[in-house]
N, C-alpha and C positions, 0 to 999 in steps of 0.2 A: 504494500500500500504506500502511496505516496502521498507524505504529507506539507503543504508548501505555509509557510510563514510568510506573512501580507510584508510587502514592503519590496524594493529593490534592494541589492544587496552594494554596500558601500563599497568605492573603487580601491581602497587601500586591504592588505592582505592581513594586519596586524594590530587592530584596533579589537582593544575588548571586547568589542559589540561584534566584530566578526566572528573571535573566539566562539561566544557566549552561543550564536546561533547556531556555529559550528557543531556544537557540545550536542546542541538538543535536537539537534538533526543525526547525530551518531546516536545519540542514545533512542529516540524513536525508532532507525531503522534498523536498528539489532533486536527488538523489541520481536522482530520475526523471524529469528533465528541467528546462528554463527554467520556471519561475515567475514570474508578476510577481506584486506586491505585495498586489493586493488578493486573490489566494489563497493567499501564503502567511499573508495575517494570517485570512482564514476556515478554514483548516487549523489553526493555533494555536489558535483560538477550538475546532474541536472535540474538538482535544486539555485542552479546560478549564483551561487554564491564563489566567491573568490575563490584561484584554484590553488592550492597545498600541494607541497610534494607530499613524498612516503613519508618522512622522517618528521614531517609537522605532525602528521595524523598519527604516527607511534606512539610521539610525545603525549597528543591531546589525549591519547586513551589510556598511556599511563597515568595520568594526573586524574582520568574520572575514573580509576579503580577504586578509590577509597569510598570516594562517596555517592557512588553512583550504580555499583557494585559492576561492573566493567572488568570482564578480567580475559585474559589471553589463554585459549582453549588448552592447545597442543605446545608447553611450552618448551617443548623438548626442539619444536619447529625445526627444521634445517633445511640443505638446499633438497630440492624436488617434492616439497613439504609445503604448502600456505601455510600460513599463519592465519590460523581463525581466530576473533573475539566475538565473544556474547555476552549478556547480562544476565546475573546471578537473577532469577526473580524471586528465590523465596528466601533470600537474604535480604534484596532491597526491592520491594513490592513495586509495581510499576505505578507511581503518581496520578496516570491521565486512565488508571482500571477503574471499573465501578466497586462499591463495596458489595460485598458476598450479598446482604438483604438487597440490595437494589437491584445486581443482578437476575435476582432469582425473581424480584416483582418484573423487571421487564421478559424475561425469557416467559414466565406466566403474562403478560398482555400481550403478547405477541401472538400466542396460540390464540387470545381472542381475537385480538383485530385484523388478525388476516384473511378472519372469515366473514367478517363485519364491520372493515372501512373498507373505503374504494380503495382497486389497486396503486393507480396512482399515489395515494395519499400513503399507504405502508411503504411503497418503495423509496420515499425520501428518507423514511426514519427507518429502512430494514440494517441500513449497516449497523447502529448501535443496535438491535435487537441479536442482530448475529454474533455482534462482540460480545454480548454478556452471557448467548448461548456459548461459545467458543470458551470465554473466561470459567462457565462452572463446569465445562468437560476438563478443562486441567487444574480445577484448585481439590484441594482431597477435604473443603470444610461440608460442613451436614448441608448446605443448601445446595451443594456439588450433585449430590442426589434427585435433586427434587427432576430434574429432564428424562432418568428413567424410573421415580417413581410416579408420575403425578401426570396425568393428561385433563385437556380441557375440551368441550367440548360445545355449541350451542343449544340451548335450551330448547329452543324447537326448530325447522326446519328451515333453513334458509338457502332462500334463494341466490345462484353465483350473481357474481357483479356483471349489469349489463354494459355491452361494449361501448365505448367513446373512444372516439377520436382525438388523439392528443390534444393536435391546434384547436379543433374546437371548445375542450374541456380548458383548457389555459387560457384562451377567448373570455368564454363566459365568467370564469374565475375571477380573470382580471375587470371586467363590467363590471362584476355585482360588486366588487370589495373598492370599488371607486365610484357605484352607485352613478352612472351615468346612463346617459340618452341612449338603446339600441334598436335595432330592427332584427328580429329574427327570421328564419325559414322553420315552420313548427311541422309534425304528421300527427296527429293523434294515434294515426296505426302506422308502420313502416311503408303501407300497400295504401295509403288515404292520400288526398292531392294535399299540395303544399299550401300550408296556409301563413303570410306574410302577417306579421304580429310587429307593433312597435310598443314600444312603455319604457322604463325606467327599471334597470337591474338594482335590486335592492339588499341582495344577499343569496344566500345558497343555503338549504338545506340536507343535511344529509337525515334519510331514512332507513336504517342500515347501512349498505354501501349502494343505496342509490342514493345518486346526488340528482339534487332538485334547483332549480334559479326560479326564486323568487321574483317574479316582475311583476310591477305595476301598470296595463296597460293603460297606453294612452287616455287622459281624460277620464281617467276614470277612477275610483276612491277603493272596488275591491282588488284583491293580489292575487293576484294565480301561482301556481307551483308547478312548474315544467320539467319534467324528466330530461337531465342533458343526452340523454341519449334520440332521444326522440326530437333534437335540434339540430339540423342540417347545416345552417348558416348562420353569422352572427354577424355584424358591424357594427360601430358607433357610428349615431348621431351626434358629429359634434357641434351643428348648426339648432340643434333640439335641447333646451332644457331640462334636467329631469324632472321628476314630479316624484321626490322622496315623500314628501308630505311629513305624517306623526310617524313615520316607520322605526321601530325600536324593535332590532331582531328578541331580546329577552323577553317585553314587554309582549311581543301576541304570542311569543310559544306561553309563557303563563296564562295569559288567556286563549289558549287552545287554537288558537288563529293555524298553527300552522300544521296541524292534524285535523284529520275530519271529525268536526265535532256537530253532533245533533241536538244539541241542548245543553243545559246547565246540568253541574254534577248533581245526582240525587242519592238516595237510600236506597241501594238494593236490598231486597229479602227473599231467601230464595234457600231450597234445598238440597244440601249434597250427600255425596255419597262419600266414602272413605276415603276412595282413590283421589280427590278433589281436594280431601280436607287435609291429607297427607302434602298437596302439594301446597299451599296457601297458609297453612297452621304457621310455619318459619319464616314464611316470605308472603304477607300477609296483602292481599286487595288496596287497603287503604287502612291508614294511620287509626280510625276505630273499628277497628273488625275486631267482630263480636262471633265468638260461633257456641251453640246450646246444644243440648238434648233437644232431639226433634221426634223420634218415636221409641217406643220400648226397645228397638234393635239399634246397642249404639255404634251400628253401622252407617246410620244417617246423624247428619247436622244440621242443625238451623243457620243460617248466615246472614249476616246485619252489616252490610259498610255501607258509606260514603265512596260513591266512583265517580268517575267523569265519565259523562255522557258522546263516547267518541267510536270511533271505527274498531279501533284496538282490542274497548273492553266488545264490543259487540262480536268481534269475531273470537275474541275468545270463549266467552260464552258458549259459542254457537261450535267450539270444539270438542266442548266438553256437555253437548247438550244432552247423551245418553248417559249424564252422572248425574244430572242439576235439575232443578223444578224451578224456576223463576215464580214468586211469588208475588212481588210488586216493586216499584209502586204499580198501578193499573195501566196507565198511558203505555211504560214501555212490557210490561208483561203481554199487553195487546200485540204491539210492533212485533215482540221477542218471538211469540208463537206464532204471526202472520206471516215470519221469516222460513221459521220450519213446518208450516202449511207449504209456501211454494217448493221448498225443498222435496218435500215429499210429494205432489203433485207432478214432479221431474221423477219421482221414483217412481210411479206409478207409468205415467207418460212414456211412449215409445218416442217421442221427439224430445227434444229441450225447450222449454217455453218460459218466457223472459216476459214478465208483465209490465207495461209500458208508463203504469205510474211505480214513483218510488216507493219500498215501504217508509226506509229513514232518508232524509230530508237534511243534507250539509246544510249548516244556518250562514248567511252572508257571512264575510270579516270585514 
């Protein structure tokens, strides 16, 4: 790996400050093994730093034995023999390593987010994920273990990340985080005619690893949320003001602005089964969840929370609908079982049929 220090390197060969960068440029690239001499001074040379003969760079790495733990492999060396040096590392631990707990939390996020950020976004942060993989396959402490004891895994199934196209993913990235004027080329479906959209990029959502561009279309007060894969084309208007308006990306995801929400949160009540209650007892609905004796077999539960009224809890629900009884409130117990009405009118049905009102109803943002 090559590591380059900002700056140009001063024209004189003997100034401390050449030293100094010389030193950390030797001890960085032995960092990945024994070197002998004549690569680490072709390594120096293409980090452009001043050139040294053999006998500067002898010097230099005698002088960083002591305290830098630098020491000369084969010191028996002679001729037909390189001369290797390497770095003691469990004598003098490497400075720029993570510690052993950090390690072990990133080598653990790693296994998640690889399955649920986009790939672009893991592959800027994948090199330090692999360095602290790589640091706990050779340190001998207890969290050295945890890569083959411990797997991670998603919760439920997810879907891989849809394709984007570079330039246009770096396009819209750069709009929305500079919030200005665009024109986009949209499809609803890949196979749908191109539909020409202009508004104001306001930010980006990610919903797992699909990423979504927030825009505000023209003249107009609601937001839409467009899957960047399903964006063909993109330019600035830079002759076009934007129309940010009250836009505070924190401020609607709190108010549900940026998930499908069908109402205000309410009280659910509603009956589970074992399997249900097993999954929600430790990791519970909502901050008052309440769960009772519901019949003499305490194989069922009563359940009592606070939810938000949005796409999320509805489809969950509706996964677990041969464990649960939806009990109220009435409004959505109505909705909830008019849902598994058409579902099963599809079971029934030798065709698929798609009712042409909604049952739930996104509310404006």
């Amino acid at each position: 790996m090559t590591v380059k220090v900002p700056g140009k390197a001063p024209k004189s060969r003997g100034t401390s400050n050449d030293v100094m960068r010389r030193k950390l440029h030797i001890y960085l690239y032995l960092q990945h093994g024994a070197k002998t001499i004549n690569a680490i001074k072709a390594y120096l040379e293409q980090q452009e730093l001043p050139k040294v003969d053999r006998r500067t760079l002898q010097r230099n790495l005698r002088e960083m034995e002591d305290s830098f733990g630098i020491y000369q492999v084969n010191d028996d060396a002679g001729k037909g023999q390189a001369c290797l040096w390497a770095v003691n590392n469990k004598m003098f631990q490497n400075p720029f390593a993570f510690s052993p707990d950090l390690a072990m939390a990133l080598a653990l996020t790693y296994q998640q987010v690889k399955t649920s950020v986009p790939a672009d976004i893991v592959e800027k942060v994948e090199p330090a994920f692999k360095q602290a993989m790589a640091q706990l396959e050779k340190s001998e402490s207890i969290q050295a273990k945890w890569a083959q004891r411990v797997h991670v895994s998603a919760s439920s199934y997810v879907l891989p990340a849809a394709k984007v196209k570079p330039e246009i993913a770096k396009r819209l990235t750069d709009c929305a985080l500079n919030q200005v004027a665009v024109q986009i080329i949209y499809r609803i479906t890949h196979t749908a005619k191109d539909s020409t959209i202009q508004g104001t990029a306001l930010g980006i959502h990610y919903r797992g690893n699909i990423a979504y561009l927030i825009l505000r279309p023209r003249g107009k007060k609601r937001v839409r949320q467009l899957p960047f894969s399903r964006i063909y084309a993109v330019k600035e208007l830079i002759t076009t003001l934007p129309e940010v308006g009250d836009f505070m990306i924190d401020a609607f995801a709190k108010q549900g602005k940026l998930t499908m929400t069908y109402g205000e949160p309410f009280r659910l009540e509603a009956v589970i089964f074992e399997s249900v209650r097993r999954e929600i007892e430790d990791a519970p609905l909502g901050d008052d969840q309440v769960l009772m004796q519901a019949y003499e077999d305490d194989m069922y539960r009563k359940l009592s929370v606070t939810v938000p009224y949005n796409l999320d809890l509805v489809q969950w629900l509706l996964a677990r609908a041969p464990y649960l009884k939806v009990l109220g409130p009435e409004p959505f117990k109505v909705k909830f079982e008019e849902e598994l009405h058409r579902a099963w009118r599809n079971v029934l049905s030798g065709t698929l049929d798609v009712p042409k009102e909604k049952n739930f109803e996104v509310l404006a943002n």
